[in-house]
VEXZAMI-674283 format. One line per 10 residues: for each residue z, y, x of N, C-alpha, C. Coordinates in pm, 1 decimal. Each point is the difference from the previous one (the first is absolute). Example, Ala and Ser with C-alpha at 12.3 -4.5 7.8 and 13.67 -1.06 7.14 Angstrom:
# VEXZAMI-674283
780.0:-569.0:1319.0:0.0:119.0:-89.0:0.0:120.0:90.0; -72.0:105.0:-35.0:6.0:119.0:82.0:73.0:109.0:-77.0
//
This chain:
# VEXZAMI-674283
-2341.5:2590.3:-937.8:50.3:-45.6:129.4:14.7:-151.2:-3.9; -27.7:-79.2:109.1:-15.7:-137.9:34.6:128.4:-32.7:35.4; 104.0:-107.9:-39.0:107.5:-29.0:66.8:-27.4:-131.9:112.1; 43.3:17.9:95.8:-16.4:-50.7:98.0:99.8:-130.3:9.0; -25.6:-95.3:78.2:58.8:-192.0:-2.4:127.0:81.1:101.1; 144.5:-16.7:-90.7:76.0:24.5:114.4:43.3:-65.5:132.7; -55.4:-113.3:-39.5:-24.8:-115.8:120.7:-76.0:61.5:99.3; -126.6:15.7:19.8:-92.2:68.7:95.6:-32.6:107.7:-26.4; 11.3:102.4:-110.9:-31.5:90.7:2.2:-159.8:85.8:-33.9; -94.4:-118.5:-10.6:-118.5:-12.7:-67.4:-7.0:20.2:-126.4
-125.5:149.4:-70.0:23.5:-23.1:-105.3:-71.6:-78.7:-85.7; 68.9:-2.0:-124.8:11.7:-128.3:-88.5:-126.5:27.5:-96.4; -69.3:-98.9:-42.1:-121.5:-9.8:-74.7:55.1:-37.2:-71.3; 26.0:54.4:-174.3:29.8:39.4:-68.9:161.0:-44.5:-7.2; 79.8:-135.7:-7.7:122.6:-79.6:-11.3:-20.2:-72.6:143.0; -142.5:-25.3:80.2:71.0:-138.0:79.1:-66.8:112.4:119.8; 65.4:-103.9:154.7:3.0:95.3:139.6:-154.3:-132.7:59.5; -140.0:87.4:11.7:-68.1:-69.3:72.5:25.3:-75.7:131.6; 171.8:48.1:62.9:-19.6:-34.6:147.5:106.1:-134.8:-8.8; 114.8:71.1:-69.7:102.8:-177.2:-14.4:-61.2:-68.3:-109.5
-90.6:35.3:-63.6:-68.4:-82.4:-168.1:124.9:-40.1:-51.2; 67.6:150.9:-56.5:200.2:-67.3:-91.5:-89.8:86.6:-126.2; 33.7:-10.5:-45.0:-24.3:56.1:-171.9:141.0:28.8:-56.3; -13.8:131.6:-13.1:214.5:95.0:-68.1:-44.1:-16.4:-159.8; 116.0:-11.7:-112.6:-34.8:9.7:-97.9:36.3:132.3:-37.0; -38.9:27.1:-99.9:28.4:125.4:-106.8:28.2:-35.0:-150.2; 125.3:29.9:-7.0:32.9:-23.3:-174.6:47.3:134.5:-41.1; -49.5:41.5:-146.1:54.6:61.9:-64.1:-21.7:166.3:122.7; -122.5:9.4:62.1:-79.2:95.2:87.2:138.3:27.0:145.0; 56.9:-113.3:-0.1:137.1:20.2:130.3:-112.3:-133.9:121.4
45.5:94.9:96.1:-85.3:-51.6:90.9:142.5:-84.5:111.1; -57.5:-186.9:-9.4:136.8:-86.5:75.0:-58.7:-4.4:89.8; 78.6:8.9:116.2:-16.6:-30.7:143.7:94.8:-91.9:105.1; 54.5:-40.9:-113.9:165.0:-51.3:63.5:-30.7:-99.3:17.5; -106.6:-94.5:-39.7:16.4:-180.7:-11.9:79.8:-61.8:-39.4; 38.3:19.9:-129.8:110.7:-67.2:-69.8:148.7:48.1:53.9; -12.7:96.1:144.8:138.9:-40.0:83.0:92.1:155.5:32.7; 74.9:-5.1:-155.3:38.4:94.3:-27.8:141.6:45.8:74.4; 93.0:134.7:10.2:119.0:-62.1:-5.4:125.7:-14.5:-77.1; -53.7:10.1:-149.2:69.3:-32.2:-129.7:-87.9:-72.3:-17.0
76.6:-88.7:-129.6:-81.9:-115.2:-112.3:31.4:53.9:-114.6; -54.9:19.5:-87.7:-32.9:64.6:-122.7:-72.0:-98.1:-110.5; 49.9:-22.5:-101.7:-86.3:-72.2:-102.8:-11.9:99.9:-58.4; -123.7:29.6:-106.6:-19.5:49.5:-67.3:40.8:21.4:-136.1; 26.4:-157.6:-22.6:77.1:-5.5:-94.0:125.3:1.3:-18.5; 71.6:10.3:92.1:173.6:6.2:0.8:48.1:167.9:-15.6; 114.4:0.5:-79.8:57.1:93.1:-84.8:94.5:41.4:117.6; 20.1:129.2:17.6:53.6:100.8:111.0:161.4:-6.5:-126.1; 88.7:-4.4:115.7:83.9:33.7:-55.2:25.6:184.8:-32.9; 130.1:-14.4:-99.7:21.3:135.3:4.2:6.9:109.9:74.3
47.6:-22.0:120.4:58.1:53.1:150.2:-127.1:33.5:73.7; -117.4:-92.4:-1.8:-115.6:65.0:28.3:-56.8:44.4:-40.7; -17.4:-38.5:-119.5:-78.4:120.9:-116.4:62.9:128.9:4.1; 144.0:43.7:32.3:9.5:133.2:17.5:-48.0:42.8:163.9; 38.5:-103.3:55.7:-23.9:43.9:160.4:-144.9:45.4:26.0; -116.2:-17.1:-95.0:-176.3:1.4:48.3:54.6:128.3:-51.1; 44.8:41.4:-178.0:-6.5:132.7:-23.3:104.4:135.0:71.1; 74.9:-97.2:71.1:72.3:134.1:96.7:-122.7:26.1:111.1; -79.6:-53.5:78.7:-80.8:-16.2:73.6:-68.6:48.3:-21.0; -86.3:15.6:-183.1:-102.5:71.4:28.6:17.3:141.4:-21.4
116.7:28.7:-69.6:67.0:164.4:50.4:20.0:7.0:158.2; 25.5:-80.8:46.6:17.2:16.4:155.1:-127.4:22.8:40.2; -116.2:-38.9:-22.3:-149.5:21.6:60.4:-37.3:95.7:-21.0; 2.3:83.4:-118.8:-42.6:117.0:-73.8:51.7:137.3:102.2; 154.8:-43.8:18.7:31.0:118.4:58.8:-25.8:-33.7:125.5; -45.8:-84.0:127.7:4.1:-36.9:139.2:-123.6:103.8:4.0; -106.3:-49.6:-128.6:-163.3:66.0:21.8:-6.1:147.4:-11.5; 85.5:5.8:-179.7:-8.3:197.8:-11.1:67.1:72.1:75.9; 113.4:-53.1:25.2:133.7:52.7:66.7:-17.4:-7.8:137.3; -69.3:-102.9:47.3:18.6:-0.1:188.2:-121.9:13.5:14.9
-68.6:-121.6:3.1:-103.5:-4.4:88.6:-167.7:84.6:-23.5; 32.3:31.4:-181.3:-125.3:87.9:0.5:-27.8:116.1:56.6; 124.7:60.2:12.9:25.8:157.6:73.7:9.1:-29.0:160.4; 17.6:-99.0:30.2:24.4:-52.5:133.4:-160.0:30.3:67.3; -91.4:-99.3:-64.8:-144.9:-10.6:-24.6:-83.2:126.5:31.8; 44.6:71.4:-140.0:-65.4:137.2:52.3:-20.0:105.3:128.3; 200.2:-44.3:15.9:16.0:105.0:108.7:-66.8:-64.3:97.1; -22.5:-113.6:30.9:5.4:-67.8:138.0:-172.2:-26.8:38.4; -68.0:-33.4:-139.5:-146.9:-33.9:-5.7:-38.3:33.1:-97.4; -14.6:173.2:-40.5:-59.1:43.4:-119.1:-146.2:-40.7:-58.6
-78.5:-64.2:84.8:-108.7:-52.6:17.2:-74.7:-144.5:-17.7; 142.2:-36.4:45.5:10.8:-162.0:-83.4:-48.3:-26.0:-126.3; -62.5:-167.6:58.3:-105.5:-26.6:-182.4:71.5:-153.4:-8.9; 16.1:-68.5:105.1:48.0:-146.6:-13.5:118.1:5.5:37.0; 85.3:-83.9:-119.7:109.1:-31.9:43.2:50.7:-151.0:-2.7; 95.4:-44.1:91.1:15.1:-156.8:-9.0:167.5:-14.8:13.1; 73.4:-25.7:-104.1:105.4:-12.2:-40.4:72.7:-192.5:33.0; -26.9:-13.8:114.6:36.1:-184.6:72.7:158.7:8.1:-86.3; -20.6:-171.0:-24.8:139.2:1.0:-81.1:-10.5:59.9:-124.7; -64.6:16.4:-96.1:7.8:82.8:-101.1:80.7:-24.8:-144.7
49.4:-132.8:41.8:102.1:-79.9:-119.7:-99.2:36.2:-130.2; 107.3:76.4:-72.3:-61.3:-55.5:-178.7:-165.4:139.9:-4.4; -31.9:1.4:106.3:-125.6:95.0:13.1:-51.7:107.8:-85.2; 89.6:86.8:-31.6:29.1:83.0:-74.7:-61.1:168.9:75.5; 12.0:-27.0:138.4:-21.9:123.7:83.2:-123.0:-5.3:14.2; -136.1:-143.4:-42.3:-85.3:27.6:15.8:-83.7:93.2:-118.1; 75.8:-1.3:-125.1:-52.6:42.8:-141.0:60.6:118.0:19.2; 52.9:54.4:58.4:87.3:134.2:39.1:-75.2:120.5:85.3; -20.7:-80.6:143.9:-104.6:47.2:60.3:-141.1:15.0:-26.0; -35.2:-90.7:-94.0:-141.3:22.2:-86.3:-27.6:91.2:-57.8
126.8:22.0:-64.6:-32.6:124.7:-133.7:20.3:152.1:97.6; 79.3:-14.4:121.3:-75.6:89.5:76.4:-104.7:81.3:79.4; -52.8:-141.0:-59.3:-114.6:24.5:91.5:-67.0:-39.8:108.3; 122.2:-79.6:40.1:-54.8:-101.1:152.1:-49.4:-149.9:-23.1; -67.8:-38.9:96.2:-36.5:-123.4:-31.9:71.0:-79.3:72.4; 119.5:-37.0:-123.1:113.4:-106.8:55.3:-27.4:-137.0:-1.3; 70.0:-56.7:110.4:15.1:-160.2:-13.0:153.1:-15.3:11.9; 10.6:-198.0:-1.2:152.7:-14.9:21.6:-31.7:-153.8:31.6; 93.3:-35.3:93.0:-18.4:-172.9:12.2:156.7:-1.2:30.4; 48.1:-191.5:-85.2:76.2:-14.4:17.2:10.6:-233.7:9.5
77.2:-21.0:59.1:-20.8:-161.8:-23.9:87.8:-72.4:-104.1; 29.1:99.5:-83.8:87.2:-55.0:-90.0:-89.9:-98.4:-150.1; 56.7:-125.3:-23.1:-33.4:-23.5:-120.0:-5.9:67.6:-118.7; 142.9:25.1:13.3:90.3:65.0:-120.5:-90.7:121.6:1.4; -27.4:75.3:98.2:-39.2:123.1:-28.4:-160.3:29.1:-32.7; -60.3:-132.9:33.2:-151.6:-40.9:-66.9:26.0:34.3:-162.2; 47.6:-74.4:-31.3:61.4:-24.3:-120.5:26.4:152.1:-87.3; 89.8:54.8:53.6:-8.8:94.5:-10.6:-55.3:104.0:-20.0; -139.1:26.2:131.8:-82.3:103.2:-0.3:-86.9:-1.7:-115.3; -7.8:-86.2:-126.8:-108.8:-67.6:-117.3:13.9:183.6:-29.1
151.8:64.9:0.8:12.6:128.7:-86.6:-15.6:105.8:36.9; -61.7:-2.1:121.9:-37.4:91.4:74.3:-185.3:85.1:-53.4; -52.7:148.7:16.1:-85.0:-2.2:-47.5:-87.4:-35.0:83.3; 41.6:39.5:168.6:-139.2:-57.9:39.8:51.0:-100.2:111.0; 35.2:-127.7:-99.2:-8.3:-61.1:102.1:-99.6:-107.4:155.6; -134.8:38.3:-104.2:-75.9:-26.1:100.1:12.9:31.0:157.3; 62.0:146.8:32.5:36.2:35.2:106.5:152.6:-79.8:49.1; 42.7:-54.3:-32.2:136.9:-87.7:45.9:-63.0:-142.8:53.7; 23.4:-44.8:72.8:-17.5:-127.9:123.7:101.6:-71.5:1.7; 25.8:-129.8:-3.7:88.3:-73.4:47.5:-42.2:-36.5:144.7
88.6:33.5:71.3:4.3:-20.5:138.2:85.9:45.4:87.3; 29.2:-77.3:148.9:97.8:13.8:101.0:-72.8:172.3:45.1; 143.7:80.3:19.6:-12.8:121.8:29.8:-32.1:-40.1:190.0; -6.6:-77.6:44.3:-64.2:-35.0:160.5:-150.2:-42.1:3.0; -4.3:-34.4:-129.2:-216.9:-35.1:-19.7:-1.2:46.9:-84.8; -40.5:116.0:-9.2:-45.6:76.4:-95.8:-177.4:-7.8:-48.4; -76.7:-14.9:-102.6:-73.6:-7.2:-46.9:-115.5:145.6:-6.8; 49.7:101.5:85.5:-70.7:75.4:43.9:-57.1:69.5:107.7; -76.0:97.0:-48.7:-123.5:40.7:150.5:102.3:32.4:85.1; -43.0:17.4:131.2:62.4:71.5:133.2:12.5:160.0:-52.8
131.9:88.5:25.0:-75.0:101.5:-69.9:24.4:61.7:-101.1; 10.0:-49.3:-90.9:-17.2:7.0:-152.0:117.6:85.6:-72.1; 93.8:50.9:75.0:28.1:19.3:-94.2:55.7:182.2:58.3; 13.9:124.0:-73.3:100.5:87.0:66.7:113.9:-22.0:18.9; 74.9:-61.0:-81.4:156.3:20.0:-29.6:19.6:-172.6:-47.8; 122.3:-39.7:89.1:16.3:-135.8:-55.9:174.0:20.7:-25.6; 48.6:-65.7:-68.7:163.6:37.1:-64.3:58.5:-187.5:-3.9; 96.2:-29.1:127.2:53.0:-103.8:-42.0:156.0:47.5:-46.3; 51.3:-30.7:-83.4:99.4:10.4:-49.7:100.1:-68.5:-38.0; 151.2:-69.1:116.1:83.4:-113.4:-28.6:-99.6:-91.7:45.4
-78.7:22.4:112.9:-90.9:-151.1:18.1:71.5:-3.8:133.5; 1.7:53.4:110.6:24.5:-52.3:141.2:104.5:-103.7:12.9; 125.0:69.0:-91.0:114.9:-82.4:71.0:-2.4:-159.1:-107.0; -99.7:-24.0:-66.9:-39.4:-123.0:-40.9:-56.3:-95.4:48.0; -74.6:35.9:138.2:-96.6:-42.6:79.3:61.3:-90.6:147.0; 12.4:-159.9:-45.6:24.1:-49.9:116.3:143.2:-46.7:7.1; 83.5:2.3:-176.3:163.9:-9.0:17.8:-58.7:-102.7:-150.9; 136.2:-122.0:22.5:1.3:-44.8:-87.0:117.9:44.8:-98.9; -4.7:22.2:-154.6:124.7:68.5:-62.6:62.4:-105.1:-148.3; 109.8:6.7:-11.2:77.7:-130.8:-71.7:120.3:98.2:-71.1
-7.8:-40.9:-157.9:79.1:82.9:-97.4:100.2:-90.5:-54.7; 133.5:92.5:-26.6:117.2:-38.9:-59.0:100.7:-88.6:96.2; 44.3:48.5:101.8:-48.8:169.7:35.5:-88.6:61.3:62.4; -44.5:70.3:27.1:-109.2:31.0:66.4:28.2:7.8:142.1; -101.6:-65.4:71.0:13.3:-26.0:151.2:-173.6:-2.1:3.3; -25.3:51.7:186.5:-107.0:-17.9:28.9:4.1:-20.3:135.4; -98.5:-39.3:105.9:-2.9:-64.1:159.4:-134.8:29.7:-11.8; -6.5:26.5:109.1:-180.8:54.5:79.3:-28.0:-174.0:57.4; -176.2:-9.0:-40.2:-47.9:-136.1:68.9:-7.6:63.3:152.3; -20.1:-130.1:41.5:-62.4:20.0:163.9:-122.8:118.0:8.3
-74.3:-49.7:-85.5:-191.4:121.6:-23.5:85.2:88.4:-43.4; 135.0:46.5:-16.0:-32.8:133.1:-69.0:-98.9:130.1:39.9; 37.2:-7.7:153.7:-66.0:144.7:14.5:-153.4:-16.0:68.0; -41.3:-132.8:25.4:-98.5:-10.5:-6.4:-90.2:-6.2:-181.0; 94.2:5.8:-74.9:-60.8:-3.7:-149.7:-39.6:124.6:-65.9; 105.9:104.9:50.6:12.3:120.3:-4.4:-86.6:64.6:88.9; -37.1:-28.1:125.6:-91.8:100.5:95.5:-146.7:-74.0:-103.3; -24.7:-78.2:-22.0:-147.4:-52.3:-85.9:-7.2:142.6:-126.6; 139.6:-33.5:-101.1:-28.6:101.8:-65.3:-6.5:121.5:32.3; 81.7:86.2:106.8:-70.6:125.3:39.1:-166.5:23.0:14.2
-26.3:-101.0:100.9:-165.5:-4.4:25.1:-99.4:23.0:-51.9; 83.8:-83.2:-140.0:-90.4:-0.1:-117.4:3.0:104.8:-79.0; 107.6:62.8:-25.0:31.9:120.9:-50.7:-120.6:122.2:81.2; 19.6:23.9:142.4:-86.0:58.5:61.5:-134.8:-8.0:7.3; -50.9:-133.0:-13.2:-151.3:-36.3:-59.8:-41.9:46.5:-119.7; 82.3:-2.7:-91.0:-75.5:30.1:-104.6:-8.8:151.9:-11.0; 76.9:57.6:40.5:1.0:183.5:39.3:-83.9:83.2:50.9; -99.3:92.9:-69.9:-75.7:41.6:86.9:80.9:102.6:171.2; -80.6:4.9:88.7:59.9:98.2:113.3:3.7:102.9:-33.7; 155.8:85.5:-14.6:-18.5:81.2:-62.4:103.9:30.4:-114.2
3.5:-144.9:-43.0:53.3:-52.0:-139.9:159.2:22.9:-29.3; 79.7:-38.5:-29.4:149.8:32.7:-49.2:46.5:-155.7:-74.2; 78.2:-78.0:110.3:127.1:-127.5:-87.6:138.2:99.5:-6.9; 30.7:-63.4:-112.9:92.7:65.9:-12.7:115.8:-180.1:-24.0; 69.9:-16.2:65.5:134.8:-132.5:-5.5:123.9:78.0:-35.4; 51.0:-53.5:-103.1:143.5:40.1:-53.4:34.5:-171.0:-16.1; 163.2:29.9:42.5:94.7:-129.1:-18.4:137.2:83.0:27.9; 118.3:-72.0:-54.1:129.9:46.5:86.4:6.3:-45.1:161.0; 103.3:92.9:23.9:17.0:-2.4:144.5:108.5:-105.2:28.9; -55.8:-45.0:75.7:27.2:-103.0:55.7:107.3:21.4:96.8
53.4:181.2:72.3:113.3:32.0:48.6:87.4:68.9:-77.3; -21.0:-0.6:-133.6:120.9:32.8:-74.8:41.3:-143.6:-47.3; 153.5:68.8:-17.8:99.4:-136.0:-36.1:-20.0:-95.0:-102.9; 5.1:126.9:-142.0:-26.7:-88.1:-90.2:-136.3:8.3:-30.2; -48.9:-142.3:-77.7:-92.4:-39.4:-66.5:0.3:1.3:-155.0; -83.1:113.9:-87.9:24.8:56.1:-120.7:-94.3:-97.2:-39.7; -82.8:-106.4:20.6:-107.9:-8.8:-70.8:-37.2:-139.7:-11.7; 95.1:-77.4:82.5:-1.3:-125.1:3.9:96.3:-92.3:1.1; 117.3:19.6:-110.9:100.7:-29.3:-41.8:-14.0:-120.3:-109.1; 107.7:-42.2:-52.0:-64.0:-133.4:-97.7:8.8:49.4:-123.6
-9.8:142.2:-39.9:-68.0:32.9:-138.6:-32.3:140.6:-10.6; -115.8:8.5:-11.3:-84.6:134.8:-13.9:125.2:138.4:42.5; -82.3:37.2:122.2:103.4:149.6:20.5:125.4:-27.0:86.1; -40.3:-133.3:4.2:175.8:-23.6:64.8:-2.8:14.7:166.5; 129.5:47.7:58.9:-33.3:7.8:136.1:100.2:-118.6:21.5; -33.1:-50.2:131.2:14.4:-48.1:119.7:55.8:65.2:140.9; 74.3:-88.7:100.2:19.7:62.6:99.0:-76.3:-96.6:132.8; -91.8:48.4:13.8:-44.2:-89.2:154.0:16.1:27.2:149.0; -45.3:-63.3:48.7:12.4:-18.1:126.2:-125.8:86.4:66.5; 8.4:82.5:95.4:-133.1:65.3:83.7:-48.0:-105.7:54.0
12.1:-133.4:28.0:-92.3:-106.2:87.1:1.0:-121.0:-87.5; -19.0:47.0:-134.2:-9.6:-70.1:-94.6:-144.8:-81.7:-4.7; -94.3:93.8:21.2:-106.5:-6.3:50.5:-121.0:18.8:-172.7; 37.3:35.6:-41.6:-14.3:41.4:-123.6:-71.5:188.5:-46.9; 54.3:59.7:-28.9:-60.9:125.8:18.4:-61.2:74.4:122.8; -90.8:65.4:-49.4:-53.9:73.9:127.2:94.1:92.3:86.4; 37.8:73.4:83.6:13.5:86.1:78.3:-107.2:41.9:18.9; 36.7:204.9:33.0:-107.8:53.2:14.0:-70.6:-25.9:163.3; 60.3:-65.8:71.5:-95.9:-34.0:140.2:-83.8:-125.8:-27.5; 67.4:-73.4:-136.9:-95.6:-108.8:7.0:-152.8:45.3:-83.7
44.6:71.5:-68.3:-180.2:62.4:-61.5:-51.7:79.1:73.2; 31.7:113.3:130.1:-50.1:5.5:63.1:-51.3:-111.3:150.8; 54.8:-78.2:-4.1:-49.1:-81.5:59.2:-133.9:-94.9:-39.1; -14.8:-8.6:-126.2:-77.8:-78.5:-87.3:-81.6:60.5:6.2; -15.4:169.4:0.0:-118.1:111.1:-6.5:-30.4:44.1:119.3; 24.9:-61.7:112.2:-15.4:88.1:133.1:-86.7:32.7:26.7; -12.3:148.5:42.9:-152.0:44.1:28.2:-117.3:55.2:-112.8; 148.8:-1.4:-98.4:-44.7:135.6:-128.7:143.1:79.1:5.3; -59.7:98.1:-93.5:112.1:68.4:1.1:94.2:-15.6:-126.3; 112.1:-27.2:51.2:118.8:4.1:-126.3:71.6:108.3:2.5
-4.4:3.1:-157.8:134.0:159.3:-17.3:110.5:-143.2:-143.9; 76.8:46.9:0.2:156.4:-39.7:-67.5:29.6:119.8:-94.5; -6.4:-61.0:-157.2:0.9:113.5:-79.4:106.7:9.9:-79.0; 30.3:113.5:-46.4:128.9:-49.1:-144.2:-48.5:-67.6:-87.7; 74.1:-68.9:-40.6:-12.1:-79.0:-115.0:1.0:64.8:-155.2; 21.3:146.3:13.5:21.8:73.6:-117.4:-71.8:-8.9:-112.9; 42.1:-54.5:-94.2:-133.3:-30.9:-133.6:-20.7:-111.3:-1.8; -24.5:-69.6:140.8:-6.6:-198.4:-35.9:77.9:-76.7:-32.9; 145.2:63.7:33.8:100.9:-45.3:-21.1:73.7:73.3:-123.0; 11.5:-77.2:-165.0:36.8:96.7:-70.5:157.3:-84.0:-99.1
33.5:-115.3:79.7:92.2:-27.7:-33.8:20.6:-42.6:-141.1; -103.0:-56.2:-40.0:-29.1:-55.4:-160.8:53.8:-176.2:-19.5; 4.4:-47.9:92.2:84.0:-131.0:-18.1:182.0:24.9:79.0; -31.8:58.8:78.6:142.2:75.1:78.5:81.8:35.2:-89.5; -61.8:66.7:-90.4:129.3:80.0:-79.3:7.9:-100.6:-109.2; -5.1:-149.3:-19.5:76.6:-90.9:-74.9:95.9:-72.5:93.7; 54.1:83.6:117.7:119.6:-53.2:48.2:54.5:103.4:70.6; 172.4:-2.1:-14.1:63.0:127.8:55.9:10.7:101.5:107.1; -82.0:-60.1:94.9:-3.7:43.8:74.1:-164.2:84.8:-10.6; -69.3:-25.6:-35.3:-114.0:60.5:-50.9:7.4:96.6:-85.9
66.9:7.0:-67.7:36.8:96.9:-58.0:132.5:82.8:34.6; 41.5:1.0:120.5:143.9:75.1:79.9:-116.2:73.7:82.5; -125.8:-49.2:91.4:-48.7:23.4:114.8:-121.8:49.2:-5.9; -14.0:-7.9:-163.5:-176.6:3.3:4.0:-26.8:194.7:-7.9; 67.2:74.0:-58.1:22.7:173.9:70.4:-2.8:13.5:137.4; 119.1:-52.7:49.8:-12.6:56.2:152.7:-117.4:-37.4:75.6; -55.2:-175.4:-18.3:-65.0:-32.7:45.9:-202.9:84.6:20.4; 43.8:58.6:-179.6:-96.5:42.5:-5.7:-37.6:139.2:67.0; 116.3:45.6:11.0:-7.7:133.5:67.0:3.0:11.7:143.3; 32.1:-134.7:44.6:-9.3:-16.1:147.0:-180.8:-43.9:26.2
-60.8:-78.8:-70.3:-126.7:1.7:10.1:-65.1:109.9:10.7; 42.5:129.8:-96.3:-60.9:89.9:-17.2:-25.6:59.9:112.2; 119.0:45.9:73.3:8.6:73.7:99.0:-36.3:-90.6:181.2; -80.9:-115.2:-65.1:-52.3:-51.0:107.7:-157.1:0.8:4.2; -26.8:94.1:-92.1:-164.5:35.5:-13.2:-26.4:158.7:104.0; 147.5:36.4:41.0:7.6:136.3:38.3:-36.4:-43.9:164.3; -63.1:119.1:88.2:-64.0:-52.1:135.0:153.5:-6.3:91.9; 77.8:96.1:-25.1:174.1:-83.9:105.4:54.3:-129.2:-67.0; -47.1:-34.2:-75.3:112.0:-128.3:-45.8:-146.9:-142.2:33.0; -133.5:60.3:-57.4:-54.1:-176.6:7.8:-9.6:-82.2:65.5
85.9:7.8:155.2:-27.8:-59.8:64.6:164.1:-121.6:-76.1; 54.2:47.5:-77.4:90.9:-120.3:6.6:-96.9:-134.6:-122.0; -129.1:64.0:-53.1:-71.5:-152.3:-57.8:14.6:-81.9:126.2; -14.5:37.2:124.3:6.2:-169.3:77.3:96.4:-5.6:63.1; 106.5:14.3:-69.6:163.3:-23.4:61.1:58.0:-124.5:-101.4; 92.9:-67.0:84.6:99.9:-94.2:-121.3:57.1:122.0:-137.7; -22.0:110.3:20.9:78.8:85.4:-100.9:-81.6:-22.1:-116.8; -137.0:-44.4:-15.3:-87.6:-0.8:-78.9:10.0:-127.6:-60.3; 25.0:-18.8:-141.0:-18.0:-187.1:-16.2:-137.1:-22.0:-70.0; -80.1:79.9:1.8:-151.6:-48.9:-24.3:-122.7:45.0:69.8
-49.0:-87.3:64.3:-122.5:104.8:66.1:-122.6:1.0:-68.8; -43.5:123.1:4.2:-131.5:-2.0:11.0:-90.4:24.4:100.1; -84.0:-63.3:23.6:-109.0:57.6:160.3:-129.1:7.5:-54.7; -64.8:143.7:67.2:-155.7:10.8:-43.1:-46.1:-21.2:131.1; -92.2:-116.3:8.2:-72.1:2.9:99.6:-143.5:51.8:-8.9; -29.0:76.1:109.7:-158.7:35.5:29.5:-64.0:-68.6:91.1; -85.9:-41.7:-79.4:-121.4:-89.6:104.7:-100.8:55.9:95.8; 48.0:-24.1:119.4:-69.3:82.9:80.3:-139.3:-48.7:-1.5; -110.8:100.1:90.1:-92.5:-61.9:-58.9:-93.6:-110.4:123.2
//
């Protein structure tokens, strides 16, 4: 398969785009698309402190189970038929060597330095892209199943730690309707996105606190998390369903604080019983603090 200039969308003769004449590099078989213009800075040579060196390896237990635990069974049920998958946002790209050994032909793009860097340990990382999840580097199409995960409510807010605070730019939701679009382009008709983030109408915020797991209390016009009218709004004119979160959510950084471990039973058993057909309609209620939405691409 030819990856296409996410600029115009022409595909690319072998590294460079015949129509803008830009030439992308490739190091170490990772394909850059970013133009230097990442949104981390990363040296290569600078030493991770301790705190992150555990934080990549809580993460990549966190990936393992999002793929076996959620989204591979998700997959089946939803597109037993599915061959491509595109995992936007894919951080330390772990779900693409995951989904491989299943069998699908995974990709993952992300604009992180750090996580260039990163992907060296990945097995195939040839299939990982550096690039904006709004220009994506592939066909119209392309893919059955695309999985953004913790990407929306990143899209269009600027965010500032210790303590942690965040404010939506002016583009936010013009930044955000680009990435839907794009999300939908690359989907065949037919196809299955699936967007998970917390909800943006529950109170607290479990996930964006100023140290791993920690919650927060925000504001609903914070302008920050999704609400479920704002992803259906983003998808209008496909169809959205609002799912439990049961299995994606497994409370592995949660339960290093007390309340994660007071809430993480009930919580879990309240997920459970929101997979049942009288209760799922509360996934798109404030009662829910994480959504998931599968969208179908109409055709």
């Amino acid at each position: 398969m030819s990856l296409v200039c996410p600029a115009c969308k022409s595909p690319l003769d072998g590294q460079r785009c015949p129509t803008c004449q830009v030439t992308y590099s490739i190091e170490d078989r990772i394909a850059d698309f970013s133009g230097g213009r990442y949104y981390d800075s990363f040296d290569p040579g600078q030493l991770l402190t301790d705190e992150n060196n555990a934080g990549l390896a809580l993460e990549l237990d966190g990936t393992r189970r999002r793929i076996d635990d959620f989204y591979g069974p998700l997959i089946r049920r939803f597109q037993p038929n599915a061959r491509r998958v595109l995992d936007c946002g894919c951080g330390n790209g772990l779900a693409v060597d995951l989904f491989s050994d299943h069998g699908y032909e995974a990709w993952g793009n992300d604009l992180s330095q750090l996580r260039k860097w990163q992907w060296r340990q990945r097995e195939m990382r040839e299939r990982l892209v550096v690039a904006d999840g709004s220009t994506l580097p592939f066909p119209d199409g392309f893919f059955d199943v695309v999985i953004a995960s913790g990407v929306l409510e990143h899209i269009g807010v600027e965010e500032f730690g210790a303590p942690y605070s965040v404010r939506p730019k002016p583009t936010r939701d013009v930044e955000r309707a680009a990435f839907a679009r794009e999300l939908l382009r690359v989907t065949r008709p037919g196809g299955t996105i699936f967007i998970d983030c917390p909800n943006g109408a529950f109170l607290i915020d479990f996930w964006h606190g100023d140290a791993a797991g920690g919650a927060r209390r925000h504001s609903r016009d914070e302008g920050f998390l999704p609400a479920p009218a704002e992803v259906r709004s983003l998808f209008a004119g496909h169809d959205v369903e609002f799912l439990s979160p049961h299995r994606r959510l497994q409370f592995g950084q949660a339960s290093r604080h007390w309340y994660g471990r007071l809430l993480g039973r009930p919580a879990g058993a309240f997920f459970w019983l929101m997979r049942l057909p009288l209760v799922k309609k509360l996934a798109a209620t404030p009662l829910n603090p994480f959504l998931v939405a599968r969208i179908s691409r109409k055709m």
